[in-house]
N, CA, C and O atoms as a MOPAC input file, in Angstrom:
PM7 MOZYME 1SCF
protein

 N    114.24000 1   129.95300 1   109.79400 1
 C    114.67600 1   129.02400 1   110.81700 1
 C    116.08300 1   128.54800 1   110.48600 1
 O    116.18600 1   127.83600 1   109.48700 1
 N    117.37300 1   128.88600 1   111.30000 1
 C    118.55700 1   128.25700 1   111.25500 1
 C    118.23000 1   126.77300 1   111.83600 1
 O    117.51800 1   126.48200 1   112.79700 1
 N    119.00600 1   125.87200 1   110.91300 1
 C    119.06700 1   124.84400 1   112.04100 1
 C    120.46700 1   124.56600 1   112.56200 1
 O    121.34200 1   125.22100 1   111.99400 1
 N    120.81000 1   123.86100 1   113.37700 1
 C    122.46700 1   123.41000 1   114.07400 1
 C    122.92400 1   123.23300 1   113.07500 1
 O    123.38600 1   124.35900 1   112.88600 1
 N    123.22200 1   122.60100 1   112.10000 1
 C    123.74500 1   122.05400 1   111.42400 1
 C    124.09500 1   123.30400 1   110.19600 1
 O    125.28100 1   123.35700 1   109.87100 1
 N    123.50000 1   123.92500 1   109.76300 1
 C    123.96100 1   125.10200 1   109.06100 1
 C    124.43800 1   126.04100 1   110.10300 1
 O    123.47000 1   126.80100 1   110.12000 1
 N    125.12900 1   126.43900 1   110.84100 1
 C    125.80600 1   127.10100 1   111.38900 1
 C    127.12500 1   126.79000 1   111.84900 1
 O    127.86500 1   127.68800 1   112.25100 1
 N    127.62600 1   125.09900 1   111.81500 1
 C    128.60500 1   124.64700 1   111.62900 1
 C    129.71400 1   125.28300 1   111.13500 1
 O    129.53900 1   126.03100 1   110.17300 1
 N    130.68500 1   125.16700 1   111.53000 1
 C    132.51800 1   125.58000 1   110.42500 1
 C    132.05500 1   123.77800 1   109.39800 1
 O    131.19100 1   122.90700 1   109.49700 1
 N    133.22600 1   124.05100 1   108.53200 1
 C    133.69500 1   123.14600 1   107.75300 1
 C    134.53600 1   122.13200 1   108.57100 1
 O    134.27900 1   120.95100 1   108.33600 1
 N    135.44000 1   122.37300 1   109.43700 1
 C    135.85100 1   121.47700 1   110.89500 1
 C    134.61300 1   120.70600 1   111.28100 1
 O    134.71500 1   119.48400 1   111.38200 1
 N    133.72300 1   121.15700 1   111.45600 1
 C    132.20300 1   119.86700 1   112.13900 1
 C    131.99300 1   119.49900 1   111.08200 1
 O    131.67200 1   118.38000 1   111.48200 1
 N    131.86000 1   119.40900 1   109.88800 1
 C    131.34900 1   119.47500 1   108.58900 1
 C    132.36500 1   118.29300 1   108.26100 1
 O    131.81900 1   117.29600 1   107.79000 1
 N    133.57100 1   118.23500 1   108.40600 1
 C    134.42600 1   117.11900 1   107.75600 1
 C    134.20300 1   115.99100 1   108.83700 1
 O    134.11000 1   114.80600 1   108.51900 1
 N    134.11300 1   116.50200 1   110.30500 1
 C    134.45400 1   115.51400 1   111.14400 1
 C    132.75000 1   114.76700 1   111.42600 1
 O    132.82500 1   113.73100 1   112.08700 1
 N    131.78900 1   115.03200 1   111.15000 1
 C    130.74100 1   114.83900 1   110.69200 1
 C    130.64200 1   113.64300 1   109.68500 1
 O    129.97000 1   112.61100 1   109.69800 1
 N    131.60400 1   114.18600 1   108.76300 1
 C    131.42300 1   113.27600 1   107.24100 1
 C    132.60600 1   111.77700 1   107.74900 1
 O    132.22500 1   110.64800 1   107.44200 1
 N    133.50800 1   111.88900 1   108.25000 1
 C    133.96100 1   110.98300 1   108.91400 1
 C    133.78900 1   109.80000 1   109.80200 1
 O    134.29600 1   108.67800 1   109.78600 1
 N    132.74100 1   110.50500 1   110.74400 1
 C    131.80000 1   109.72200 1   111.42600 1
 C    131.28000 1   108.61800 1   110.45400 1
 O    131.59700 1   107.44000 1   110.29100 1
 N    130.56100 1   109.26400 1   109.99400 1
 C    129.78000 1   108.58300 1   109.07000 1
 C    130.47300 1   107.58400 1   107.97100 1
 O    129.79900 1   106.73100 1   107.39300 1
 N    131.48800 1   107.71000 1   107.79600 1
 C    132.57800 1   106.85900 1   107.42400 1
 C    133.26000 1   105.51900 1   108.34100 1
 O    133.87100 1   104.51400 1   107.97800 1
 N    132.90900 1   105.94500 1   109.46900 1
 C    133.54400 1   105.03200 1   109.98000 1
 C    132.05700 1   104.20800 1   110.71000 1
 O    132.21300 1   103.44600 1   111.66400 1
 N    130.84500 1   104.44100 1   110.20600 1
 C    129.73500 1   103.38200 1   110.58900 1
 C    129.69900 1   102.05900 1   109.91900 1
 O    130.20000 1   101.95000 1   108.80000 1
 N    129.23500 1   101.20000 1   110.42000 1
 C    129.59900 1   100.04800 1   109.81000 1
 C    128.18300 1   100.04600 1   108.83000 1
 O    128.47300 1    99.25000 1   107.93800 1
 N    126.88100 1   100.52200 1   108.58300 1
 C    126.53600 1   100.08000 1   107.13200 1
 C    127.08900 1   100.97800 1   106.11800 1
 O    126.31100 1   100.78000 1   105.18400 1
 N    127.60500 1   101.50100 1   105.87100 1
 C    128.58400 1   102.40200 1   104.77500 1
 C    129.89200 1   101.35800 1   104.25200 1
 O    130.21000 1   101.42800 1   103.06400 1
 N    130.49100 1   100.58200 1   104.98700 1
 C    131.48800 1    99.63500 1   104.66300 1
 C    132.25400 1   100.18200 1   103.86600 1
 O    132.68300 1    99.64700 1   102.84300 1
 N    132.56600 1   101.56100 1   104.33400 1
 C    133.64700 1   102.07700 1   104.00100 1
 C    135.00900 1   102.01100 1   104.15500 1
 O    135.93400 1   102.41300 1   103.44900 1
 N    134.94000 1   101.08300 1   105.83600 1
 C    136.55100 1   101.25400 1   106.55300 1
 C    136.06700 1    99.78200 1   107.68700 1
 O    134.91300 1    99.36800 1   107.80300 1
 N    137.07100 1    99.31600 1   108.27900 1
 C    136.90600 1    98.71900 1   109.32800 1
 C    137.76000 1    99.01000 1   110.35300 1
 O    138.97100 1    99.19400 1   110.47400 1
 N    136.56400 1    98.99900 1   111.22900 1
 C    137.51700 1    99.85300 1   112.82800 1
 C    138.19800 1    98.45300 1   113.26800 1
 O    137.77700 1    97.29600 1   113.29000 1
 N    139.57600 1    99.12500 1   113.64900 1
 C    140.30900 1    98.13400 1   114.40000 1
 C    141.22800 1    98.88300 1   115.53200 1
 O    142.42600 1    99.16500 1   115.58200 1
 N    139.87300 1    99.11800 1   116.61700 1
 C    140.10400 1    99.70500 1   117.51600 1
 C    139.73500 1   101.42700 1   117.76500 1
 O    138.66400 1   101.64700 1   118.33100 1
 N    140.41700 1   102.39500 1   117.44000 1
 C    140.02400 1   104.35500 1   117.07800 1
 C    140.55800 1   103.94000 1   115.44400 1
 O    139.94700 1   104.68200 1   114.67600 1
 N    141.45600 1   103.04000 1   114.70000 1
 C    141.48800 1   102.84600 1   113.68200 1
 C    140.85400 1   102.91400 1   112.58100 1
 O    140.64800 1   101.71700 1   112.37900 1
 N    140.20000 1   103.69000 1   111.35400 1
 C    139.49500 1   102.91200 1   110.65800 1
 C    140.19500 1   102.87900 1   109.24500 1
 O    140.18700 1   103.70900 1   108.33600 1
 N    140.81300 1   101.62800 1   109.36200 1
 C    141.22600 1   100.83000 1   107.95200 1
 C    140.69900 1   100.78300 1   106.89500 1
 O    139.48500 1   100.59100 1   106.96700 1
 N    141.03400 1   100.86200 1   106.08300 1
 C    140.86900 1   100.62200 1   104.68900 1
 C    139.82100 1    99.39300 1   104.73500 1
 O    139.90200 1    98.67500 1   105.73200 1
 N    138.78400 1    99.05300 1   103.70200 1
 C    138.72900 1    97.49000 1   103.77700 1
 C    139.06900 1    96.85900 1   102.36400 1
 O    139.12300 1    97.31000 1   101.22000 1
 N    139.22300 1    95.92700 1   102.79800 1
 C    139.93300 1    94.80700 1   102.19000 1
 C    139.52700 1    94.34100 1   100.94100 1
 O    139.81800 1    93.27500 1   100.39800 1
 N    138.70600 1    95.40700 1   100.47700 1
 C    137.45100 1    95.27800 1    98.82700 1
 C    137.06700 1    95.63900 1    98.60300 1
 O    136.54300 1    96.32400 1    99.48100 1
 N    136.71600 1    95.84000 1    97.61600 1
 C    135.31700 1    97.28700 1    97.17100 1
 C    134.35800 1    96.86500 1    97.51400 1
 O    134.12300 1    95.68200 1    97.75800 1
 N    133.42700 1    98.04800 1    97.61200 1
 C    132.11600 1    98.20600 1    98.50000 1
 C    131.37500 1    98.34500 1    97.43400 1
 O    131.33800 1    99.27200 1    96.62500 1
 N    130.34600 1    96.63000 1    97.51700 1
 C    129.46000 1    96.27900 1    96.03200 1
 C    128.23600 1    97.16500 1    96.66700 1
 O    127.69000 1    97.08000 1    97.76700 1
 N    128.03500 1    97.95900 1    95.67400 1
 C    127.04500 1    98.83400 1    96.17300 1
 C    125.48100 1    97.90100 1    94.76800 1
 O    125.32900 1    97.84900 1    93.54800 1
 N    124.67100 1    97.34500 1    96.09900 1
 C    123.62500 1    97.00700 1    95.36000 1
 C    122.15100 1    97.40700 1    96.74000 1
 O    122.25800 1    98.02900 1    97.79700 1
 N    120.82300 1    96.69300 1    96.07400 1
 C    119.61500 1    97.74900 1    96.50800 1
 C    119.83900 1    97.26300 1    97.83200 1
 O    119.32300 1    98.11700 1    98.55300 1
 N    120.38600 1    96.24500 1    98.64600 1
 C    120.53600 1    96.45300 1   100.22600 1
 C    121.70000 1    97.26800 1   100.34200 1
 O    121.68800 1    97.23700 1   101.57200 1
 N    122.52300 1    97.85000 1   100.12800 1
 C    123.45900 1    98.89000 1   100.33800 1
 C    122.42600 1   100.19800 1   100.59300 1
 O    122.14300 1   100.79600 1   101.63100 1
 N    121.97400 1   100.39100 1    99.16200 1
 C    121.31100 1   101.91100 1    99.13200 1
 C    120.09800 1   101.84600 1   100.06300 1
 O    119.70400 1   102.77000 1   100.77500 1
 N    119.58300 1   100.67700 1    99.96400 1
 C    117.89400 1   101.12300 1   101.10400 1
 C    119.24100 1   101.54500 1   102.26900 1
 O    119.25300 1   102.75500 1   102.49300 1
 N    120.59300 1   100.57100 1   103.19300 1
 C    120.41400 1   101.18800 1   104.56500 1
 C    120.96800 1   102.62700 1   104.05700 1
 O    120.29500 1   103.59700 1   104.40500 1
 N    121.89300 1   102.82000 1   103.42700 1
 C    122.16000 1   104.59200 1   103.46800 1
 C    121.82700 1   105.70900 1   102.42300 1
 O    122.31800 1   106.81200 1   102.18100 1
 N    120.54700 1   104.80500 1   101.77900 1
 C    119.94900 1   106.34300 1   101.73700 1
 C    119.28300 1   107.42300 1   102.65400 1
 O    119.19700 1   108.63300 1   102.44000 1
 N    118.86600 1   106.75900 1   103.64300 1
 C    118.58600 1   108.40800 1   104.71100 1
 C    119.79500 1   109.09700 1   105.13300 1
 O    119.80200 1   110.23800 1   105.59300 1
 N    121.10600 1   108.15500 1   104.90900 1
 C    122.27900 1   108.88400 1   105.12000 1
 C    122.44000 1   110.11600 1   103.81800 1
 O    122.46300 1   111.34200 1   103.91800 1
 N    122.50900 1   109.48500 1   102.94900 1
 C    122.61800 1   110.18200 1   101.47600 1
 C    121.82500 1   110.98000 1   101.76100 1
 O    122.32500 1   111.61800 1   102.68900 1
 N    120.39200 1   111.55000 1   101.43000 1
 C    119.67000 1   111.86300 1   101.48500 1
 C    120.02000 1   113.33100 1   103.02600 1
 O    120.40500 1   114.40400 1   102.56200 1
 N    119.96500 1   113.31400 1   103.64100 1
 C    120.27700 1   113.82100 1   104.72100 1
 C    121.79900 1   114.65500 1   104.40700 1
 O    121.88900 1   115.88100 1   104.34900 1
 N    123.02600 1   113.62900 1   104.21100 1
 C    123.84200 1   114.70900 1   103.48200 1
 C    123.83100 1   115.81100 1   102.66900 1
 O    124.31700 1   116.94100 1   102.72800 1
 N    123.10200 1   115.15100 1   101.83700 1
 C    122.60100 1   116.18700 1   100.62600 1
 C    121.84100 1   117.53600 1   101.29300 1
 O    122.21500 1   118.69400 1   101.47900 1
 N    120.80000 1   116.93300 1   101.51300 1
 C    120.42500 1   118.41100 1   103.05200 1
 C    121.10400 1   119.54100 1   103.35800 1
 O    120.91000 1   120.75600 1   103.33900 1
 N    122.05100 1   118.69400 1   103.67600 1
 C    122.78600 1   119.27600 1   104.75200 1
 C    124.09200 1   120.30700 1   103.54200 1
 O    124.66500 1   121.39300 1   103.63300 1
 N    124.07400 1   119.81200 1   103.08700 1
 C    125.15500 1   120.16100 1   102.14300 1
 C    124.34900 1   121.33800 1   101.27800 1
 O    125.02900 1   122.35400 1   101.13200 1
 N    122.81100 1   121.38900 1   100.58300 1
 C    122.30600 1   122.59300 1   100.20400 1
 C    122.24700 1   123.45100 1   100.87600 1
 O    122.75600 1   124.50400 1   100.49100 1
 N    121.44600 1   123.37800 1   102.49400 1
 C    121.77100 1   124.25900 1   102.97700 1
 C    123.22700 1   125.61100 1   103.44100 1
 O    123.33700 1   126.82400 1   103.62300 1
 N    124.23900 1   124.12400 1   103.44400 1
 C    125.56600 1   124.74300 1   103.85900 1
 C    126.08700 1   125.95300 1   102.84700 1
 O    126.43900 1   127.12400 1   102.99100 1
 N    125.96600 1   125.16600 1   101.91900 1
 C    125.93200 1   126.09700 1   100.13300 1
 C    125.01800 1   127.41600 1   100.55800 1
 O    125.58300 1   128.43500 1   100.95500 1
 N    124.08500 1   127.36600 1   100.49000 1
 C    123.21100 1   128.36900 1   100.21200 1
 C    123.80800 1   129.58400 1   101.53000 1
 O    124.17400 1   130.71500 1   101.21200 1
 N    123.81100 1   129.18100 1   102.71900 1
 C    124.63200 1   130.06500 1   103.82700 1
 C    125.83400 1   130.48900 1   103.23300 1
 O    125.93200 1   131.71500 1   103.19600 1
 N    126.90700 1   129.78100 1   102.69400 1
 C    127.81000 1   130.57200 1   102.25000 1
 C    127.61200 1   131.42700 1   101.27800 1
 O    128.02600 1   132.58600 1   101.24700 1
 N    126.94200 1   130.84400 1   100.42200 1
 C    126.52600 1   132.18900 1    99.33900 1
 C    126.00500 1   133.30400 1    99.64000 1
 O    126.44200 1   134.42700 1    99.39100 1
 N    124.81600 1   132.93000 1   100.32200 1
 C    124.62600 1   134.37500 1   101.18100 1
 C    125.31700 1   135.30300 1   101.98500 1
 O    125.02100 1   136.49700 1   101.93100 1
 N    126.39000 1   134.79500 1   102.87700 1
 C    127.36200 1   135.45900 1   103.22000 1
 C    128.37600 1   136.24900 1   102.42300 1
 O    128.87800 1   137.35700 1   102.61400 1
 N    128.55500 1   135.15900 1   101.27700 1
 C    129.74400 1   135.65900 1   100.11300 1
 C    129.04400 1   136.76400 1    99.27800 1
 O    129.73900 1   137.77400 1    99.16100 1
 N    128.06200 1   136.80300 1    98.78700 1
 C    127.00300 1   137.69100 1    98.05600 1
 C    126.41900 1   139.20500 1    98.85500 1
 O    126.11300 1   140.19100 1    98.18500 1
 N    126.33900 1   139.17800 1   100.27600 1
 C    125.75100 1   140.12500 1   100.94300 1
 C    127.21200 1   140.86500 1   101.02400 1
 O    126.74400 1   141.75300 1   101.73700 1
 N    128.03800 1   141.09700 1   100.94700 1
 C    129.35900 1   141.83400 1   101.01300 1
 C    130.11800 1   142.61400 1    99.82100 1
 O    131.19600 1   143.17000 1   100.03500 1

């Protein structure tokens, strides 16, 4: 079974990871406006941080073995 997401370029793959950068529980950036800024402090990563984005984490990671494993197979079958 392919899923969408492993059949991606690295173009959906970054702009993907961006998204997700610019959500507000990640508190990675603050939108100010299509903007997303820097913020203004480091991002105290404690257990309410990780409970909201670990299904993010978690899901990256996913996404990211699979991506691996497709390229290898491509790079390896040749």
């Amino acid at each position: 079974m392919t899923t969408r997401f492993a059949i991606t370029g690295p173009r959906a793959w970054a702009n993907e990871s961006f998204a997700i950068s610019e959500a507000t529980q990640t508190r990675y950036c603050v939108m100010h406006g299509a903007s997303c800024d820097a913020a203004a402090h480091y991002v105290f990563i404690d257990a309410d941080y990780l409970d909201a984005n670990e299904a993010v984490v978690k899901g990256q990671l996913l996404k990211a073995g699979v991506r691996l494993a497709r390229l290898l197979d491509a790079a390896l079958m040749n």
